[in-house]
C-alpha positions in Angstrom: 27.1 2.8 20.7 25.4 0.2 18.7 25.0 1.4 15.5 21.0 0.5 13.9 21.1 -1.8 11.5 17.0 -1.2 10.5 14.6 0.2 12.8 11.6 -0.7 12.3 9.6 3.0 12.9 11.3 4.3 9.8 8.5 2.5 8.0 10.8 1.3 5.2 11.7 -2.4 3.3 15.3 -3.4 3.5 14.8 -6.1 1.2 15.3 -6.1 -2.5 12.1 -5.2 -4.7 10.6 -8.5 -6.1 11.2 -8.6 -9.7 6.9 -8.4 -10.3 7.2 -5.5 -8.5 9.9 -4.2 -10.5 8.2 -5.4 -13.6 4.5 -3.7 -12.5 6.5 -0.1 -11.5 8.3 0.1 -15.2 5.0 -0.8 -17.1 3.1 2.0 -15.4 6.0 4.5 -15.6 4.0 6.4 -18.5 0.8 7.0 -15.8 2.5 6.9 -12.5 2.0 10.5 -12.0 -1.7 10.1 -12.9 -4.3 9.6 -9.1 -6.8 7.2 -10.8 -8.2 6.1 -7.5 -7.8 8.3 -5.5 -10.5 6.5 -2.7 -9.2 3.1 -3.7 -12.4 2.3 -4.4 -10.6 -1.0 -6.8 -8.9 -2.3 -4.0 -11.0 -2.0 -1.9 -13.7 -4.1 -3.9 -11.2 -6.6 -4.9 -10.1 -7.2 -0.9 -13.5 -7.2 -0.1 -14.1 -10.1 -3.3 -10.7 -11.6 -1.7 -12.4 -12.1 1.5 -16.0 -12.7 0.4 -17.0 -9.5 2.8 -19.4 -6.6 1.8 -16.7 -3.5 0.0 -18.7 -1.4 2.6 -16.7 -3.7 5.5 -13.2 -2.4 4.2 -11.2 0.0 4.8 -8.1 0.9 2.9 -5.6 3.8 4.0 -1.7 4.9 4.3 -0.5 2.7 6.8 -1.8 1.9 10.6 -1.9 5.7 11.5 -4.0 7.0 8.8 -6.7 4.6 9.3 -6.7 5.1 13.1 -7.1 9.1 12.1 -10.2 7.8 9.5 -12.0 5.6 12.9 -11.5 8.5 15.5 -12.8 11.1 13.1 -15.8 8.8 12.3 -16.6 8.1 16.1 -14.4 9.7 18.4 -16.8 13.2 18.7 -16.6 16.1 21.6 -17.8 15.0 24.8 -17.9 11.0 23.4 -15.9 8.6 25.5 -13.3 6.3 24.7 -11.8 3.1 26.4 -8.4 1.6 25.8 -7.8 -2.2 26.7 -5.0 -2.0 29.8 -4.7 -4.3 33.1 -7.7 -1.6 34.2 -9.8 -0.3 31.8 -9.8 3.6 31.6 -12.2 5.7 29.7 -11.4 9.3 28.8 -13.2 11.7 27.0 -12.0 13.0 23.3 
């Protein structure tokens, strides 16, 4: 057997962290333990200033899986339907 060299689904960087990042993680050593944005309302206005979108058009969240749990809870209600994109379209209820 092969043995994995990275998989991908472990979420992870194999690459060496960049010396800003290093640099940005020991300056904030003495607050890291502190949540001061917890909603990420900052990055979320600065993205939205990035892009030159409304802060109301972003959404910012712990990876692909977590934002796909904020959109279906937002619109993906008892007895609503919802259609993937396959060769046939196929609508199933929630």
């Amino acid at each position: 057997m092969t043995p994995v060299v990275h998989q991908l689904s472990f979420n992870e960087n194999h690459w060496p962290v960049l010396p800003g990042v290093r640099e940005a993680l020991t300056g904030s050593l003495d607050t890291i333990g502190h949540t001061l944005d917890a909603l990420s309302d900052g990055l979320t206005a600065e993205i939205a200033r990035r892009l030159g979108v409304p802060a109301a058009r972003v959404v910012a969240g712990a990876g692909s899986g977590a934002l796909l749990q904020q959109f279906l809870a937002a619109h993906c209600t008892p007895g609503r339907r919802s259609c993937t994109p396959r060769r046939r379209s196929r609508c199933t209820r929630c």
